[in-house]
Residue, then its C-alpha position, 0 to 999 in steps of 0.5 A: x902112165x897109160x892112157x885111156x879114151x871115153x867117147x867119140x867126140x866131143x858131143x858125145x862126153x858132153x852128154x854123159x858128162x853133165x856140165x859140173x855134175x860128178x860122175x864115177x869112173x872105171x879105167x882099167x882096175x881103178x875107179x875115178x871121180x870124174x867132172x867136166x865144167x865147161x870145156x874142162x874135164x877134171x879127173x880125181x880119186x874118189x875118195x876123200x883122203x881124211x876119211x875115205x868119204x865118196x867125193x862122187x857124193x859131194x858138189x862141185x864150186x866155181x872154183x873148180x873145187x870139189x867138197x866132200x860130203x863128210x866135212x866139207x873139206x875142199x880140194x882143187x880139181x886141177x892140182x888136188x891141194x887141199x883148200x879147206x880142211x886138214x889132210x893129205x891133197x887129193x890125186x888127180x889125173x891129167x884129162x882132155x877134151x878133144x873133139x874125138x872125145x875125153x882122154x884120162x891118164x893114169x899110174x900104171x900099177 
């Protein structure tokens, strides 16, 4: 794994992060979907694993979901299962939110 640090504080990825609005990232060679609700910032791969649709193109839910906008299958941002739909889960990456700004870990290739 490596790590990779966004941001000075706290305040700062609260600003390029809108609260649950999804954003795309690059860390390293990889782009990432990424989101934050509330103080939690959750990190994903941007595409759909049914049919490669961009998941930075779908919505957020309460339930700290993630649908995407070909056919609204649903993957849970904390574990990448698969809520709704028929396909392989969704990888996620471990993020936290500290006060000296977002730290995302992922695979090293």
């Amino acid at each position: 794994m490596k790590t990779y640090f966004l941001g000075r504080s706290k305040e700062e990825v609260h600003s390029f992060l809108p609260n649950q609005r999804v954003k795309k990232i690059k860390v390293g060679e990889m782009h990432l979907g990424i989101v934050r609700m509330e103080e939690e910032v959750f990190a994903f791969e941007i595409q759909c694993p049914h049919r490669k649709a961009d998941l930075t193109q779908g919505r957020v839910t309460h339930l700290k979901e993630v649908v995407c906008p070909l056919h609204e299958y649903r993957f849970d941002l904390q574990s990448g299962e698969v809520k709704a739909g028929s396909c392989p889960d969704l990888k996620v990456y471990p993020c936290r939110l500290l006060d000296s700004g977002l730290e995302i870990d992922v695979p090293q290739n």
